[in-house]
C-alpha positions as semicolon CSV with decimal commas, in nm:
position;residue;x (nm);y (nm);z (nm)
1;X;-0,621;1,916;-0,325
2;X;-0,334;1,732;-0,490
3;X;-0,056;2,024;-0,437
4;X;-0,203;1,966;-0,057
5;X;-0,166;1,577;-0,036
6;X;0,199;1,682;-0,159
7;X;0,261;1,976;0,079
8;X;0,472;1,713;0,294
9;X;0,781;1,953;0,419
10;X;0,769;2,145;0,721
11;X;0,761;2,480;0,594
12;X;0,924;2,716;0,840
13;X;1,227;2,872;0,666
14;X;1,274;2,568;0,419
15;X;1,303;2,780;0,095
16;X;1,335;2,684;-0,281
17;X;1,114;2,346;-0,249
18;X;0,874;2,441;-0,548
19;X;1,055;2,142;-0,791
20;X;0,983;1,902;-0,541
21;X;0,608;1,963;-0,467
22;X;0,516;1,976;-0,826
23;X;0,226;1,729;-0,801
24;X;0,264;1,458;-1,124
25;X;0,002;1,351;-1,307
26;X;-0,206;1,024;-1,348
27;X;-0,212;0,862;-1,679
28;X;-0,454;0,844;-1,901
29;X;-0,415;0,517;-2,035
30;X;-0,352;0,319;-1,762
31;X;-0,540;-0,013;-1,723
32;X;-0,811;-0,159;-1,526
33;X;-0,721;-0,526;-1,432
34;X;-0,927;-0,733;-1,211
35;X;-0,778;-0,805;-0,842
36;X;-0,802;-1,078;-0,569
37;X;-0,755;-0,928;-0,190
38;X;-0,650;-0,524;-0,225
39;X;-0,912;-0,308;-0,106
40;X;-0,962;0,082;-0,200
41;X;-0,876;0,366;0,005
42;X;-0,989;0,717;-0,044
43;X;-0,726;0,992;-0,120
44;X;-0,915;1,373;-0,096
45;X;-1,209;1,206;-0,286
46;X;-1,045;1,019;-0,506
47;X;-1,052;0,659;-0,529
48;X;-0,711;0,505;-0,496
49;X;-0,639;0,128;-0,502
50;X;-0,438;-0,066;-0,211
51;X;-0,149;-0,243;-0,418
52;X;-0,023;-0,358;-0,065
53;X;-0,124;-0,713;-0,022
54;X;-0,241;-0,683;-0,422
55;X;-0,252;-1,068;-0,530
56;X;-0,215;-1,028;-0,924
57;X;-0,353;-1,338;-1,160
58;X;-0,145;-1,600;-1,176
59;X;0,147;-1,600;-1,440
60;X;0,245;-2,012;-1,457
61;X;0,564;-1,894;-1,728
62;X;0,702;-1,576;-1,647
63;X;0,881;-1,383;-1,976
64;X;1,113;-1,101;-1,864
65;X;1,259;-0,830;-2,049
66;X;1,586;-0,678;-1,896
67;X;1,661;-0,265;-1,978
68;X;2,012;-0,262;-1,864
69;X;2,250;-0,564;-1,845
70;X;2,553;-0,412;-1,710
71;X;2,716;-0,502;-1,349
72;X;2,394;-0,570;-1,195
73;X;2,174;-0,639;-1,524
74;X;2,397;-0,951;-1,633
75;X;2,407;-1,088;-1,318
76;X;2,027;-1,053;-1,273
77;X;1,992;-1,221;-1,600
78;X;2,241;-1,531;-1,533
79;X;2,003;-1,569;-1,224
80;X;1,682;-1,575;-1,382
81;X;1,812;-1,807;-1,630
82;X;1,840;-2,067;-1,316
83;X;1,503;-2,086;-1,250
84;X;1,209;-2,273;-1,415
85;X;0,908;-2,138;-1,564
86;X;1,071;-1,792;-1,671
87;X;1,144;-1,674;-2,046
88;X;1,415;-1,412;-2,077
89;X;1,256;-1,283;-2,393
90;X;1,498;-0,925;-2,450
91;X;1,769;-0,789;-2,336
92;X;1,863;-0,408;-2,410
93;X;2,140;-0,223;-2,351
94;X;2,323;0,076;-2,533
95;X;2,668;-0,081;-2,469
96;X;2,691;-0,438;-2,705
97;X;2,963;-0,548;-2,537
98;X;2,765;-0,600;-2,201
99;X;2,484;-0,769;-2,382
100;X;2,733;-0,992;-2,529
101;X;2,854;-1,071;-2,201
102;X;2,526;-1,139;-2,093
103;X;2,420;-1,387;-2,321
104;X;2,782;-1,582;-2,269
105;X;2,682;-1,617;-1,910
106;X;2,333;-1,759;-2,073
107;X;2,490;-1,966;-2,386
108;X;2,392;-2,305;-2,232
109;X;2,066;-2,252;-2,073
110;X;1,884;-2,277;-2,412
111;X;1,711;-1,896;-2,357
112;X;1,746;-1,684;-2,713
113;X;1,615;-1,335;-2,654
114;X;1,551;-1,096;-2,849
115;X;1,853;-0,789;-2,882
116;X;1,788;-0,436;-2,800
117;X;2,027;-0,131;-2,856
118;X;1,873;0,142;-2,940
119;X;1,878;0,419;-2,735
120;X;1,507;0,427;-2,683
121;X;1,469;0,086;-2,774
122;X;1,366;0,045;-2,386
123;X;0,998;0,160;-2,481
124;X;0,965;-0,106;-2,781
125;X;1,088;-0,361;-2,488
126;X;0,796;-0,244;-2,218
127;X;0,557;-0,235;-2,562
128;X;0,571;-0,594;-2,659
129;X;0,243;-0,821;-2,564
130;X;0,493;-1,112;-2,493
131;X;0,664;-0,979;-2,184
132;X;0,529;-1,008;-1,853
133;X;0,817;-0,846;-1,623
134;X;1,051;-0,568;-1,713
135;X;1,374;-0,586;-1,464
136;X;1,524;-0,244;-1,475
137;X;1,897;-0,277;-1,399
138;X;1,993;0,109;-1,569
139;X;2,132;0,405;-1,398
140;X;1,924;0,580;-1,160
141;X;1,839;0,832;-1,385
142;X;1,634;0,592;-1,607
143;X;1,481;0,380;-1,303
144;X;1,129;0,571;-1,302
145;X;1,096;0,643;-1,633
146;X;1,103;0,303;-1,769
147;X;0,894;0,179;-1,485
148;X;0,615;0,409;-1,515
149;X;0,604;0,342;-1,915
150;X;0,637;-0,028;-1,831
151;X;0,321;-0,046;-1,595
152;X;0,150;0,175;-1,845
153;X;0,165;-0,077;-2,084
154;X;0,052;-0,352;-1,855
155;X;0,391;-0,485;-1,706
156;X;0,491;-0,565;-1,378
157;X;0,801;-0,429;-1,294
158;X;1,153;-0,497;-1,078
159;X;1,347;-0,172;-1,068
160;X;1,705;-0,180;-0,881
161;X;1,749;0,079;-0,622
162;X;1,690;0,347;-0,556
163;X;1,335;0,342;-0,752
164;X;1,335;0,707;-0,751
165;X;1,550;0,992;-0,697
166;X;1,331;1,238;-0,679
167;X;0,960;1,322;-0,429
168;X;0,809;1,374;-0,766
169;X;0,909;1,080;-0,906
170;X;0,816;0,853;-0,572
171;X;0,407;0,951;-0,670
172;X;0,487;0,918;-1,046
173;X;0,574;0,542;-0,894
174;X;0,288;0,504;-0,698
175;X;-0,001;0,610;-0,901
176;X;0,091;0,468;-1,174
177;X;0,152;0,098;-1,008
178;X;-0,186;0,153;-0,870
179;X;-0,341;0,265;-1,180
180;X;-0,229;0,021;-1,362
181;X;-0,283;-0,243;-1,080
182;X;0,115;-0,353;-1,170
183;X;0,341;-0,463;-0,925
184;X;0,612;-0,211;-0,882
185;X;0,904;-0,365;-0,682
186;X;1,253;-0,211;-0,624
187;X;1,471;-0,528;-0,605
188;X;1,639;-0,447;-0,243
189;X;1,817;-0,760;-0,198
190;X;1,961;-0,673;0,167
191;X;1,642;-0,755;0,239
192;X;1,759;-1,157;0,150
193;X;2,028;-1,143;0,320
194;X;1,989;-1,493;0,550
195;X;2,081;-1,246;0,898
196;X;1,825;-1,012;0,753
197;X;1,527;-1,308;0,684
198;X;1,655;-1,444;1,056
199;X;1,553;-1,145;1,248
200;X;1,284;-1,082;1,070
201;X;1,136;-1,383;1,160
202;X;1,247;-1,381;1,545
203;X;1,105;-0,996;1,552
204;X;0,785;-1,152;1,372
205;X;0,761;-1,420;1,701
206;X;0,830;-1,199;1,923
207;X;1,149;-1,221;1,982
208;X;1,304;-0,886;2,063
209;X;0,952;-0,777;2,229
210;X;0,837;-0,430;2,147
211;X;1,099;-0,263;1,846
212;X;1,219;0,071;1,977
213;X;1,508;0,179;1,763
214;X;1,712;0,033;1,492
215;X;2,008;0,163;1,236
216;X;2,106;0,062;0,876
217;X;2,378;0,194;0,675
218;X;2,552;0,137;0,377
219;X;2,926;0,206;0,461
220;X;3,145;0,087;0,122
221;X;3,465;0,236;0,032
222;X;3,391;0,330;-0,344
223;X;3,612;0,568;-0,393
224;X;3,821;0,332;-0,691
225;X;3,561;0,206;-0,871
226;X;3,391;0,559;-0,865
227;X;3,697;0,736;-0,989
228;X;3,729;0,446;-1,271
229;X;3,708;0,450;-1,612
230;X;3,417;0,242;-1,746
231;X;3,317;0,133;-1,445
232;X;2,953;0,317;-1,483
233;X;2,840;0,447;-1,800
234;X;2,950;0,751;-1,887
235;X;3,087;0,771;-1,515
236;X;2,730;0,841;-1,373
237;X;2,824;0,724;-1,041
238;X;3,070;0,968;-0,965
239;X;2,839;1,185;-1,100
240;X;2,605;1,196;-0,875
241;X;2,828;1,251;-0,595
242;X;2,863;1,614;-0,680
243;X;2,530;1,657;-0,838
244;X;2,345;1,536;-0,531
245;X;2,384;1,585;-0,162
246;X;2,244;1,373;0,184
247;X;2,233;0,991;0,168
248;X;2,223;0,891;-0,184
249;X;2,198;0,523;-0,143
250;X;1,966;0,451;0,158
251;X;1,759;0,141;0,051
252;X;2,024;-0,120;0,147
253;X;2,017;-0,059;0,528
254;X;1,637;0,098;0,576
255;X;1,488;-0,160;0,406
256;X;1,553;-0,469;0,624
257;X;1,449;-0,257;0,901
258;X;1,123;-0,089;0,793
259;X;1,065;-0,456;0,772
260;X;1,141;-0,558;1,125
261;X;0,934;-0,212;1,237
262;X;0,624;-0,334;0,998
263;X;0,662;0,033;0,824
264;X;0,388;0,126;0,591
265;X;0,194;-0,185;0,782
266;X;0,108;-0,073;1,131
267;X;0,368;0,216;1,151
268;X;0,459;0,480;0,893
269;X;0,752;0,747;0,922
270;X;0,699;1,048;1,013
271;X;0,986;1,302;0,990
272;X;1,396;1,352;0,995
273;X;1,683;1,519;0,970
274;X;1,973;1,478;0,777
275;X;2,369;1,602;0,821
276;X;2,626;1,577;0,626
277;X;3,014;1,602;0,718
278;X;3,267;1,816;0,438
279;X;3,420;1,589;0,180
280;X;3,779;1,524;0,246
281;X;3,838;1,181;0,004
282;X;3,664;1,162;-0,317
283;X;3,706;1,536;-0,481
284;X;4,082;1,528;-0,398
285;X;4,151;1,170;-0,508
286;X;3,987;1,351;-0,854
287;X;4,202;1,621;-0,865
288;X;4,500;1,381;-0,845
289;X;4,364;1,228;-1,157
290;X;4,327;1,504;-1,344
291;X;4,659;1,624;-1,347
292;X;4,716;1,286;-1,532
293;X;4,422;1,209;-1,748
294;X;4,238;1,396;-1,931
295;X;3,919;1,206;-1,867
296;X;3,887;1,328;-1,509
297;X;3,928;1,727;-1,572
298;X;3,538;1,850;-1,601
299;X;3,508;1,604;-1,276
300;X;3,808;1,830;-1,111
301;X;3,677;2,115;-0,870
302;X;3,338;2,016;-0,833
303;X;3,137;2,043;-0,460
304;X;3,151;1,645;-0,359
305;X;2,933;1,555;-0,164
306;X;3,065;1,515;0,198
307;X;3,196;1,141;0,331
308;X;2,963;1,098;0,605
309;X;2,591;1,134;0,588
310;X;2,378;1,062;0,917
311;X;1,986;1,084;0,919
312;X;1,784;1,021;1,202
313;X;1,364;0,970;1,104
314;X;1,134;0,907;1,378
315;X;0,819;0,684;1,300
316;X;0,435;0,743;1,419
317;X;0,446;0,521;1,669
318;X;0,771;0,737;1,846
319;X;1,034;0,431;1,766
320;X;1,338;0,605;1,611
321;X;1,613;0,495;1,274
322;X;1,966;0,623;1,237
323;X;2,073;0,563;0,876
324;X;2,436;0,649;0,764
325;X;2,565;0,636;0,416
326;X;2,953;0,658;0,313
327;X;3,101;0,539;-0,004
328;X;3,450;0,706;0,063
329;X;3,614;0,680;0,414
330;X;3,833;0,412;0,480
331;X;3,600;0,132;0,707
332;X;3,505;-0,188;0,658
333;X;3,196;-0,271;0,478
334;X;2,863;-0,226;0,677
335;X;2,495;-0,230;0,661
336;X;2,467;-0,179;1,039
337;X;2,161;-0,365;1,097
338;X;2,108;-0,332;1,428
339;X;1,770;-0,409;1,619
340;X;1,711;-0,301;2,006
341;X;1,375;-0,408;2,137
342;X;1,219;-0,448;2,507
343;X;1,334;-0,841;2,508
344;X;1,642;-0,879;2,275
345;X;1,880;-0,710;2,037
346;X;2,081;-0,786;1,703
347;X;2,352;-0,680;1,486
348;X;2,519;-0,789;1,168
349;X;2,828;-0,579;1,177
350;X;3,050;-0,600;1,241
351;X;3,043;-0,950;1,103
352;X;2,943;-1,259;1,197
353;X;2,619;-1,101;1,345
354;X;2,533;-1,115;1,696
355;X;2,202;-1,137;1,857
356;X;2,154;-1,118;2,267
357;X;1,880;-1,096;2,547
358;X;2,058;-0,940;2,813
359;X;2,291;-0,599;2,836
360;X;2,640;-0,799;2,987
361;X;2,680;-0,993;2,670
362;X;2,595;-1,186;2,309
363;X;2,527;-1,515;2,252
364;X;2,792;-1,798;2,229
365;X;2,850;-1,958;1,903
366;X;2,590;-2,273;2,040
367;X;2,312;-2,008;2,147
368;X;2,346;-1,894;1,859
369;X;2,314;-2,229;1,623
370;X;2,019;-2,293;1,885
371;X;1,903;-1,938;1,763
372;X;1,941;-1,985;1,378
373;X;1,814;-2,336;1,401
374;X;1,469;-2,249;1,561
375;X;1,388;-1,934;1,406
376;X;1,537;-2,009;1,034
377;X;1,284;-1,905;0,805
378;X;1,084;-2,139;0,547
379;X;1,246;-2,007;0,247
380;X;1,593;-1,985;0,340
381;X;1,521;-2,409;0,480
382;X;1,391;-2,492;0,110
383;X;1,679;-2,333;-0,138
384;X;1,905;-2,141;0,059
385;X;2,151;-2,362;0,017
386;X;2,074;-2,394;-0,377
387;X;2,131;-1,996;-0,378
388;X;2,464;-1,993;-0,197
389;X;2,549;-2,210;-0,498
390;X;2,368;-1,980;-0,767
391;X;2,583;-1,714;-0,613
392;X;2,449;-1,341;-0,629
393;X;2,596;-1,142;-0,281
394;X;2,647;-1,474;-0,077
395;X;2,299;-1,597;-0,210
396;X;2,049;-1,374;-0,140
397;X;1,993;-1,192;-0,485
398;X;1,894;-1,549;-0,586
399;X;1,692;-1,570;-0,294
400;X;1,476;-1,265;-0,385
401;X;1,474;-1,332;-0,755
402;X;1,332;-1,707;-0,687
403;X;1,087;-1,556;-0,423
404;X;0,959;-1,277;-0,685
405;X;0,908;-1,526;-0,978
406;X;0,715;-1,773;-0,696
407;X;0,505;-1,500;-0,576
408;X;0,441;-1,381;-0,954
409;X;0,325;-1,790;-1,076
410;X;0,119;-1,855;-0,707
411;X;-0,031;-1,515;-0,749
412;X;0,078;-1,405;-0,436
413;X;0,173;-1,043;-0,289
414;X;0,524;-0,969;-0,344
415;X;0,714;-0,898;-0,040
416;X;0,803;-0,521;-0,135
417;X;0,531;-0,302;-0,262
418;X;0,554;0,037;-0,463
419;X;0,475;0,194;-0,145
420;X;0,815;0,051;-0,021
421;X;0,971;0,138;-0,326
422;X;0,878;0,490;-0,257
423;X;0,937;0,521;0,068
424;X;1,229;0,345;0,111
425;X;1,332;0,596;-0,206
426;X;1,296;0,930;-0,065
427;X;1,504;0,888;0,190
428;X;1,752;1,013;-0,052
429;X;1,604;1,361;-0,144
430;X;1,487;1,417;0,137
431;X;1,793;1,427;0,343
432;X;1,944;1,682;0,035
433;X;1,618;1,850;0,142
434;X;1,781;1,869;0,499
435;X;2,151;1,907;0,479
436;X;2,094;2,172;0,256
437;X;1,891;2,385;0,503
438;X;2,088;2,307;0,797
439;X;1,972;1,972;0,883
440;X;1,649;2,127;0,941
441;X;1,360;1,839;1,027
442;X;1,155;1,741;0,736
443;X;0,856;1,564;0,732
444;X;0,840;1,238;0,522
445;X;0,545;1,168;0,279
446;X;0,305;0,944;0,297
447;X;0,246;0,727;0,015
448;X;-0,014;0,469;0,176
449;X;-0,210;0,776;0,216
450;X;-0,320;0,654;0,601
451;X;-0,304;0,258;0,446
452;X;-0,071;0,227;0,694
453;X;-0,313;0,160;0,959
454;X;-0,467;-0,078;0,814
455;X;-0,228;-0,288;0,596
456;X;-0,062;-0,625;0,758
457;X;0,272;-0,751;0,720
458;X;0,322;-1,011;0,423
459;X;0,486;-1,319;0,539
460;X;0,809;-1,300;0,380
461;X;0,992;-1,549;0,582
462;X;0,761;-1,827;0,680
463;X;0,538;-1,874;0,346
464;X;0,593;-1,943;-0,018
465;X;0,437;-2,085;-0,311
466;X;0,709;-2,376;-0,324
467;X;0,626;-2,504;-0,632
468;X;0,875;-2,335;-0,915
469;X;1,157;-2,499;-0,939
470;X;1,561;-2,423;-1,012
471;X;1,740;-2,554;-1,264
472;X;2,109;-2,775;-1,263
473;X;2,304;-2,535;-1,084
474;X;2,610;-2,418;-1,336
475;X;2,866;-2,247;-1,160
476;X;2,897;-1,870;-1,204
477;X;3,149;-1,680;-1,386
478;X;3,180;-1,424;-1,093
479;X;2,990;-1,480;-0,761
480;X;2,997;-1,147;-0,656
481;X;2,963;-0,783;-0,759
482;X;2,929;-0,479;-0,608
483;X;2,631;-0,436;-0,367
């Protein structure tokens, strides 16, 4: 019955899927914790609980240990070190050097954590009884791994994106979190972008009417920092653009929107397709460097993959998603965001965003203050101006950060549940799944298990605890890094 819950892919002539429908097992030692307002499903006879809308008791100081403080680990710990009631009790990290530069950006904020370097020294971090949160800022290699040990041993967890790079690893994600009854929340802070919390409210009111088709992207010439030395660990990035195929980083665009279209909360995905163009950028520019360095030679001659991925996924309910991902043409930056409904439409890029009600043309700059002033969202009215200052992306990666550590002290449901992280997660091999068989469709799983039907929106934009608090506002060392 499990292999069958898992037998998600049209069949047809999709060959050579056996690694990816390997069902994973549930853990043994996973713990029973009380629970406020989830209720239990049934999956083929086997009770399963609801993590979305899970309210988990009520943490008033939150203690976080960080598994990877490099670009994005750092800056999530400078962050957390803004806001009251949180302990940053470890940081861990093969590399000193970044953990030094970690705790420089923390010197004055009077947090001493404990030092990890190991390089398994991640398990002794989930094992200790005085952490409440593990943030997971590692490569993606490491992302599920150190989640699913962290949950086992009774720890919420924040894992960057994606959560998962693999189908199996999606359900190793999502029993586990509800097993455990852990929070399991990929930290997709595109989601906090103040465009992205705008139209999420107006779509919430009503605004656009009925939702009938958005896009996302992430479009972000790379091709430098891939192809640089040190810039990832052991060059992992670059990496995995010849290792993997498809849309490798999908979470940034598709999960503002499955937000808008109130996926795996009244309307679930269904199926897409996936294609790929040839690579023309990144495997040359490689070549080039090889002929000087060294370093770059076992990266020479390898199958990139291609510069432009598009997927298309149609949802239950017949609305449709075009997702594009491109880390090596030369464009602007762009997450797309664009929302068509029956009443209105928006879109972010190309910047400033734009938002209209009728086909001939968008808003002027005072519909639009009208706009923003009306519909701006609770959270963004209380300390979005405090994040601009914290600094993270604009803002918003203090925006989510605040928001998780509120939610976590009110004991309320975090915005982004496990069965977002997974979703929003196998985009990625999924479309492999398709440009490798000739963009054949391919169905998409589903990890609420029918939830969906059931399961409300949370109230991201208009509600929040309100009551944890940021600290004197120190300027950051770098306000920015790469999304």
């Amino acid at each position: 019955m499990e292999k069958k819950r898992r037998d998600f892919i049209k069949t047809g002539s999709l060959l050579g899927l056996g690694a990816l429908l390997q069902p994973s097992k549930l853990f043994a030692n996973s713990q029973n914790i009380a629970h406020a307002n989830a209720s239990p499903t049934v999956d083929k006879g086997r009770p399963v609980f609801n993590m979305c809308g899970y309210s988990a008791p009520k943490i008033d100081n939150v203690r976080i240990g960080f598994v990877g403080v490099g670009t994005r680990g750092q800056a999530a710990v400078y962050r957390m070190s803004q806001i009251e009631n949180v302990t940053i009790a470890a940081l861990c990290d093969l590399q000193p050097d970044k953990i030094d530069f970690a705790l420089n950006r923390i010197k004055n904020s009077g947090q001493k954590p404990k030092i990890y370097t190991g390089e398994e020294d991640w398990k002794a971090v989930c094992e200790r009884d005085d952490i409440d949160l593990i943030y997971i800022c590692t490569h993606w290699a490491l992302h599920t791994p150190v989640a699913v040990y962290a949950m086992q041993q009774g720890k919420h967890v924040c894992v960057e994106v994606p959560a998962a790079t693999t189908i199996d690893e999606c359900w190793q994600l999502v029993e586990t979190s509800e097993a455990t009854k852990r929070h399991c929340m990929m930290v997709e802070n595109c989601c906090y972008d103040f465009f992205e919390l705008l139209t999420l409210n107006m779509a919430r009111q009503g605004f656009f009417g009925e939702i009938i088709h958005c896009e996302g992207a992430y479009i972000h010439e790379l091709t430098e920092n891939f192809t640089r030395k040190n810039f990832k660990w052991d060059m992992w990035r670059l990496k995995e653009n010849y290792e993997r195929k498809g849309n490798l980083y999908p979470t940034h665009g598709l999960g503002p929107i499955c937000q808008v279209m109130n996926i795996n909360r009244g309307d679930q995905l269904d199926y897409m397709v996936s294609m790929s163009s040839a690579d023309f950028v990144l495997g040359q520019r490689v070549e080039e460097l090889a002929k000087e360095n060294d370093l770059y030679k076992p990266f020479a001659g390898k199958d990139y993959r291609g510069n432009m991925n598009t997927s298309i996924i149609k949802t239950h309910k017949g609305k449709t998603i075009m997702l594009q991902h491109d880390v090596s043409s030369l464009r602007p930056y762009s997450r797309i965001h664009l929302i068509s409904g029956t009443k209105g439409i928006a879109q972010k890029y190309p910047l400033p965003g734009r938002i209209s009600t009728h086909h001939r043309n968008w808003f002027t700059e005072e519909q639009m203050k009208e706009v923003e002033e009306k519909y701006q969202p609770a959270i963004v009215k209380k300390i979005g101006e405090l994040a601009k200052k914290v600094g993270g992306h604009g803002g918003m990666d203090f925006l989510m950060d605040w928001r998780t550590i509120d939610c976590l002290r009110n004991g309320l449901p975090l915005d982004q549940d496990v069965y977002d992280a997974a979703l929003w997660s196998c985009i990625f091999p999924l479309s492999e799944t398709s440009v490798n068989n000739r963009s054949q469709a391919v169905d998409i799983p589903d990890f609420t298990r029918g939830g969906w039907k059931k399961n409300t929106p949370v109230d991201i934009s208009l509600s929040t605890g309100g009551n944890t608090g940021v600290k004197d506002i120190r300027k950051p060392l770098k306000e920015d890094f790469e999304l």
